[in-house]
N, C-alpha and C positions, 0 to 999 in steps of 0.2 A: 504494500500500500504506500502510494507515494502523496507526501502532501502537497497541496495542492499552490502553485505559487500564480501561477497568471492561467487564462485559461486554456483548458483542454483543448486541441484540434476535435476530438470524436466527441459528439453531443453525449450527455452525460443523463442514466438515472438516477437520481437525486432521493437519502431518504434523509429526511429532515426528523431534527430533537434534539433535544439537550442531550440524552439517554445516560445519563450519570451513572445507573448500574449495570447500563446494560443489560436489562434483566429480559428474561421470558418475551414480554410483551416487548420491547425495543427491538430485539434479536428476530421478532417476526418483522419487521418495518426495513431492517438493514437488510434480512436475507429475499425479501422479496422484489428490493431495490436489485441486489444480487443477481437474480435470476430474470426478473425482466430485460436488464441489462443482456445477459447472454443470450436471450431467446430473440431479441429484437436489434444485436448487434451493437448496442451500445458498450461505454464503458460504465462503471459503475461509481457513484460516491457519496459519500455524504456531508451533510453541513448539519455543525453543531459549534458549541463555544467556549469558550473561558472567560472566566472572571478575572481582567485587570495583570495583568501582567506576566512573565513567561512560565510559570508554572503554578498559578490561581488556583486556590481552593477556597468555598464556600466553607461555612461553618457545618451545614450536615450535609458534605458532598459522601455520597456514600464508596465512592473510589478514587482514587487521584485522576485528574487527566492525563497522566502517562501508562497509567493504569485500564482507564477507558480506554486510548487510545492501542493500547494490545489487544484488548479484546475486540474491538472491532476490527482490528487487522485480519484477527484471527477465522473473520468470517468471510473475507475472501472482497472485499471492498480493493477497488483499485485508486481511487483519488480520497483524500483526507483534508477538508478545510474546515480550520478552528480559529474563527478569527477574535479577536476581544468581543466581548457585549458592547464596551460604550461606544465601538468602533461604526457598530449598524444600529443599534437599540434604539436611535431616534429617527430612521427612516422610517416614512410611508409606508404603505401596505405594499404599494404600485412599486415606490423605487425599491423595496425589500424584492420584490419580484424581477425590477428590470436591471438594477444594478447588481445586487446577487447571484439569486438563478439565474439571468439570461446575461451578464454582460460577466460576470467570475467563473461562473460555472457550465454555461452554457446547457444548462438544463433542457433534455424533449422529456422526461416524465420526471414527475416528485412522488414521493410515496411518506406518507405519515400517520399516526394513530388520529382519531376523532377527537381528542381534543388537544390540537396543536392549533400554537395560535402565532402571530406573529405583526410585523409593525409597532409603530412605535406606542406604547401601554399597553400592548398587548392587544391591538382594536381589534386585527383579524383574526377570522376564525376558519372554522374547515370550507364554508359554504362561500366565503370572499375568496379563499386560496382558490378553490373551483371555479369561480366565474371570473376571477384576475388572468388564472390561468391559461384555462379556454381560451379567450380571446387571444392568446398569445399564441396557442399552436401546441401549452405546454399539456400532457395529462396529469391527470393526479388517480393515484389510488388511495383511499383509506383502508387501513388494515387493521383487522379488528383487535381490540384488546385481549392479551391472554388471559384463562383463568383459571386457578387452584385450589381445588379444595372448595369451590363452591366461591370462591371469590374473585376480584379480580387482582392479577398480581399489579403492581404498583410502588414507585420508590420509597412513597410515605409508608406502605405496609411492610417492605424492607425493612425501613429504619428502626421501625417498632420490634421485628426482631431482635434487631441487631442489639436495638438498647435492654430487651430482656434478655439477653443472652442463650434465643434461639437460631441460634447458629446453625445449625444443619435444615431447619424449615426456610432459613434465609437464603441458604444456599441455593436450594430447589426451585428457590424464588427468581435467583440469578442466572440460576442456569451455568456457575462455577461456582466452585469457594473463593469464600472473601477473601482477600488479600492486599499487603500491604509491601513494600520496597521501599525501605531505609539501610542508610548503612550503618556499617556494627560500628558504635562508639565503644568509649572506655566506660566499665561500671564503678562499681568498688571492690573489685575484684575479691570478691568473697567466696564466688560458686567454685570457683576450682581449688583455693588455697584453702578455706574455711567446714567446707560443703561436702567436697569432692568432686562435686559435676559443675565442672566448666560449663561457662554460658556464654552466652554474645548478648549484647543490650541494644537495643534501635528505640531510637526518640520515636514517640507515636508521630507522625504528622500533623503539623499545627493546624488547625480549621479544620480539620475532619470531624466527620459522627465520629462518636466514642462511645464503642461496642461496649457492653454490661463489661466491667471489671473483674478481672478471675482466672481462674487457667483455664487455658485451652490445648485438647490438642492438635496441634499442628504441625505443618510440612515446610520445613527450608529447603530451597533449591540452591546449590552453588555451583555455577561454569556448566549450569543443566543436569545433575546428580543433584537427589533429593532424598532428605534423610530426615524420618519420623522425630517430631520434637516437642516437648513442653514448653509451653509458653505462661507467663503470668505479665499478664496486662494491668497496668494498673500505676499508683505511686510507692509501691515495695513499702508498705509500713514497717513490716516487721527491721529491715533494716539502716531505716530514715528517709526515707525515699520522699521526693515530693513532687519532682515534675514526671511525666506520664510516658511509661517504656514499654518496651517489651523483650522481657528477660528467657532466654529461652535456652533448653538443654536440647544438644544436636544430638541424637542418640547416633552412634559410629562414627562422627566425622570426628578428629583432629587437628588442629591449624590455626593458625592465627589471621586473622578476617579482620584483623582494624582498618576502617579506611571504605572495605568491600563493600558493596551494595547488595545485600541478602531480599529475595523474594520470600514473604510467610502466608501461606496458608494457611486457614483454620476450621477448623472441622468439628468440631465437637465441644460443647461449655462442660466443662467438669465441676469447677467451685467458684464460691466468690472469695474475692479477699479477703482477707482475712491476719490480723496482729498475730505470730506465736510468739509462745514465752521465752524463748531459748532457739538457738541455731537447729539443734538435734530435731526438733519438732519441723521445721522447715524443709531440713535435708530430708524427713521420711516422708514430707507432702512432695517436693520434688521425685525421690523416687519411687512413692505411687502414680504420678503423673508421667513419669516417662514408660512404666511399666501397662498402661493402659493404653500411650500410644503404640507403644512397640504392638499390641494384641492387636488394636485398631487398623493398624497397617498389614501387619501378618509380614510373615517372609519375603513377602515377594515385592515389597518395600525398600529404595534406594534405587 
């Protein structure tokens, strides 16, 4: 997926959204852009945004934008344009149409869910994008919302996992595990000298949703090898902790990762935080926690 800088020579199917999780319902919008594109000889892309500068994040963005920006690769999009919000956010309905889709991206079809809006406060709606469009030569298709469980999947009903610390229901929601890419700082060096299990620490991401506090199990990837791990999210009470990490025991890996940029997936909420009295109390919640992932993963895990 290439992003996108001036426009394409081969007119483009276009699927429009913020799509922050990328979740279920988004992944329908992107991949139907996908495939119309191939059945009708187009290329394919989409338009979506950031917030204010070169790697913006919202207070409850539920994934980073370089994070988004994988997964939507990952669906086989060939053009990627993310341009700032304040950049478009106060054009017209019309110039969002003629300057954007027709004059950046050279849009012949747009594809988006039923309530994507667009222009400046938001005026447009699906039924102006329709008859803006029309006139222009462009199609549009709506593509219906996903739904689970009797519901519809949605970022707000993501978030609400996330912050209970249903993790594995959020997942299903996303359509991957949540995940985060930070690099490993320095801790207090207590998990390997104090503990016995070495850990790596990563700053949560500033402005991100901040999943329910606790351990989880999870998966590090490093250089693409991935190895079953404990994670405790949170500000380490137990030993003075206060700004918000994620401390985690790599089950099999070795090495020192300072500097590195570690991928963490998460899978499963196991406890909340929680103060113990004593190290020893800690070291035996870590190694129930690594012990549960290693089962979680099974053998054929790394």
């Amino acid at each position: 997926m290439l992003d996108l800088t001036e426009r394409p020579q081969r007119p483009l199917a276009v699927a429009l959204g913020y799509f922050d999780g990328v979740h279920l319902g988004h992944r329908r919008v992107l991949e139907a852009a996908v495939q119309a594109a191939r059945a009708d000889g187009l290329d394919s892309g989409v338009f979506t945004f950031v917030f204010g500068g070169e790697n913006p994040i919202k207070g409850d963005a539920i994934l980073s934008p370089a994070e988004r920006r994988r997964r939507i690769a990952s669906l086989g999009l060939d053009w990627y344009y993310s341009p700032d919000y304040d950049s478009f956010c106060e054009l017209s309905c019309e110039a969002f149409i003629d300057e954007i889709l027709i004059g950046k991206m050279h849009a012949a079809a747009v594809f988006c869910g039923d309530n994507f809006t667009f222009g400046r406060g938001g005026a447009g709606n699906v039924p102006l994008l329709k008859e803006l469009c029309g006139a222009r030569g462009i199609t549009v298709t709506v593509v219906p919302m996903a739904l689970w469980q009797g519901g519809l999947v949605s970022s707000t009903r993501i978030r609400g996992l996330l912050l209970a610390g249903e993790i594995e229901q959020a997942n299903q929601l996303l359509g991957a595990p949540y995940a985060i890419s930070q690099p490993v700082v320095h801790g207090k060096r207590i998990g390997g000298a104090k503990l016995g299990f070495p850990t790596i620490n990563q700053r949560y991401p500033a402005g991100m949703l901040l999943p329910r506090s606790g351990i989880y199990i999870t998966r590090a990837t490093i250089n693409r090898k991935s190895y079953p791990a404990a994670t405790g999210l949170g500000d380490r009470p137990t030993v003075g902790g206060t700004d918000i990490t994620c401390e985690s025991f790599l089950i099999g890996f070795d090495g020192n990762l300072y500097g590195d940029e570690v991928r963490l997936e998460f899978f499963r909420y196991i406890a909340p935080t929680r103060r113990f009295e004593n190290l020893d109390q800690l070291r035996d919640c870590i190694a129930d926690a690594a012990r549960q992932s290693a089962a979680y993963f099974g053998p054929q895990s790394g």
